[in-house]
N, C-alpha and C positions, 0 to 999 in steps of 0.2 A: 338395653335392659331397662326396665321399668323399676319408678322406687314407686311406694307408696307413703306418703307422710299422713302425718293428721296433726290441721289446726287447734289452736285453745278451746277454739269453739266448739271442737269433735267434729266438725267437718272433716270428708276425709278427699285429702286431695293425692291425685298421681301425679306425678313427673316423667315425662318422657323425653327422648333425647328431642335436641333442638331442630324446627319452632317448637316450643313448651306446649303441651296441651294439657291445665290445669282444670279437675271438672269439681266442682264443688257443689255439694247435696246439702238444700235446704232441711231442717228440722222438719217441715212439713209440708204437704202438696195438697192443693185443691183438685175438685175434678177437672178444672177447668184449662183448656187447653188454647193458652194465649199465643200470639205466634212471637219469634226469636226480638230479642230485642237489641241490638246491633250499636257496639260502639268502639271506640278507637282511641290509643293513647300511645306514650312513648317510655322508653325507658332512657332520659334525656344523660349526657353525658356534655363536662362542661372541663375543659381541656386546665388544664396547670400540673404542678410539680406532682401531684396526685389524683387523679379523675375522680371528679365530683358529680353525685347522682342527685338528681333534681325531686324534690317532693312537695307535696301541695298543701296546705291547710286550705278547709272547707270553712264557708261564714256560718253554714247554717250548722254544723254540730262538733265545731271547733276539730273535726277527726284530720287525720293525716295520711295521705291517700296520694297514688300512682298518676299522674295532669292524664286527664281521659274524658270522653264525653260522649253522647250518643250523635249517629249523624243526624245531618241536614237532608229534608225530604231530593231524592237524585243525584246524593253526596259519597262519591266512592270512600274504601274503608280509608287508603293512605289519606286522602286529601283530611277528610276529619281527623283525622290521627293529626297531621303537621297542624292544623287551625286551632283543635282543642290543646294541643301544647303549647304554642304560641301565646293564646290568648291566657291562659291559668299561668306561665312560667315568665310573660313577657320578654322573652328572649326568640329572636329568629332563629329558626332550627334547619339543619340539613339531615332528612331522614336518607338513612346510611343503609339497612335491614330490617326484614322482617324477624322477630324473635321468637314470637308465638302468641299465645292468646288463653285467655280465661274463663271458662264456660260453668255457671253457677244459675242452679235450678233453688228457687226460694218461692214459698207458696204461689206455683205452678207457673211461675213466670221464668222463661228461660233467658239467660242475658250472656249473652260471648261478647268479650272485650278484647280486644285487635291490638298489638304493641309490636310496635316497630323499632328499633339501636336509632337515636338522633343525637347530635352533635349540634349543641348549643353555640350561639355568638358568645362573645367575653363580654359585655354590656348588654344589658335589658332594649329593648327597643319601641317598647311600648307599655303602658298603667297595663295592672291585672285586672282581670273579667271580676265584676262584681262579687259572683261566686267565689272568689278565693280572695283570702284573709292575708297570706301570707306564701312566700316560697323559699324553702329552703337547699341549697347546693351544700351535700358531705360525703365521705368516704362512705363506699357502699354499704360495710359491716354497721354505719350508723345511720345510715338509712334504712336496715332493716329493720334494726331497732327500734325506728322510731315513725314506722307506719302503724295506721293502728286499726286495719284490718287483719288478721291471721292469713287469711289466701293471698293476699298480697306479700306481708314478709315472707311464705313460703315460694310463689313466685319469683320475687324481687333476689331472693337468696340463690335461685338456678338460674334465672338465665343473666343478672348481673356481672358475674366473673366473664362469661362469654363477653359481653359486651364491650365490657375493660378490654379485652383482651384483642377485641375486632378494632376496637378504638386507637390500640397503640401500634396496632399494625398496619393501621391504615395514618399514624402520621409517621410512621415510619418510609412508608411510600412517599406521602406527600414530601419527606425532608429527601429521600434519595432524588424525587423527582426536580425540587428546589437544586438540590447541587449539579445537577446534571444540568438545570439551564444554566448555572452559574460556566462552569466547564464550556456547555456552547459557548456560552457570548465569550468567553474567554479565548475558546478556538474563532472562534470567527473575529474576535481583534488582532490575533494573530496572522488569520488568513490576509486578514486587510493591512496590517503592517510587512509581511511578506510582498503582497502585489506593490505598496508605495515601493519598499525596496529596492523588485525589480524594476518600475518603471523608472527611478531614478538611476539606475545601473546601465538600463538601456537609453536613455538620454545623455547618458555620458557618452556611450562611446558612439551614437549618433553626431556628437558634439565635436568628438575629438575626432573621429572621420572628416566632418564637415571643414573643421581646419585644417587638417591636412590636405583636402582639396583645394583649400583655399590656397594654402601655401604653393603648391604648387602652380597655381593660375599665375599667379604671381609671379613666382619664379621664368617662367615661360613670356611672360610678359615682358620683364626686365632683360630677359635673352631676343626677344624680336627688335628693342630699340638701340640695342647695343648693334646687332648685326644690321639695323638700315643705318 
């Protein structure tokens, strides 16, 4: 089922179940019919005691905005998506999902923006792209707050909880899957303390055989020199 929200700005955006398809209608349209304008971002997620959602500061109008960028000419949508978050967040990201995307008509220019669930490293790994002043990691409800676009906080406010929530379920795999190699290597020190066991179990009584035979040669020995 469909909501319909409306921005500060009286834009009116829709929500629809996830990937989000938010469409946003500019105040005005020329005749003019430009073609789409194509770009890509993440809704970056940065792991600790609380998931932390990653936001941008812009140099040129100080605003606070979703890491997103337009592609590179023969540049697929993911690969822009992981490049323009990288380089605005300085952090290496592993993009996890697609979440949905942003479609805003503003005098006659159409522009869809592409957002993909990323998971942040716990250290930056490289300077920020000129374009950006500043980045900041906070709990999503203050993240929404403190974007300072409207179709974004509307955005950012639906498919966010999603994200958290794909986020803690996938490190929740990744720790089942951590214990379970722990458990192997654990069975297989046992497997290997089991086989030393037996091989030293069966070297015993290879051992203890062996002297018995011996004893006996012996014995047989000391009976031939007795009887010549």
């Amino acid at each position: 089922m469909r909501k319909a929200c409306r921005t500060r700005a009286g834009a009116r955006a829709t929500l629809a179940p996830v990937p989000a398809v938010i469409h946003i209608d500019g105040m005005k349209e020329s005749g003019k019919s430009d073609p789409h304008v194509q770009a890509a971002g993440g809704i970056v997620l940065r792991e600790s005691a609380r998931p932390l959602v990653a936001i941008v500061r812009l140099r040129k109008d100080n605003s606070w905005v979703l890491p997103k960028g337009k592609l590179k000419p023969s540049e697929s949508l993911i690969a822009a998506a992981k490049r323009e978050v990288e380089e605005e967040t300085g952090h290496e990201v592993t993009v996890l999902g697609f979440l949905g995307a942003l479609s805003q008509v503003t005098d006659g220019r159409h522009k869809i923006v592409h957002f993909w669930h990323m998971r942040a490293s716990a250290t930056p790994a490289r300077a920020l792209t000129h374009d950006v002043k500043a980045v900041k990691w906070l709990p999503l409800s203050q993240a929404v707050d403190m974007l300072t676009r409207s179709h974004e906080r509307v955005f950012l406010s639906h498919v966010g909880p999603l994200a958290i929530k794909a986020a803690e379920e996938s490190r929740r795999v990744r720790s089942i899957g951590r214990a379970g190699t722990i458990v192997s290597e654990s069975g297989r020190g046992s497997e290997r303390n089991g086989k030393a066991r037996r091989s030293a179990a069966l070297r015993g009584v290879i051992g203890a055989w062996l002297k018995k035979r011996l004893q006996r040669f012996e014995r047989r020995g000391r009976s031939r020199e007795v009887a010549r």
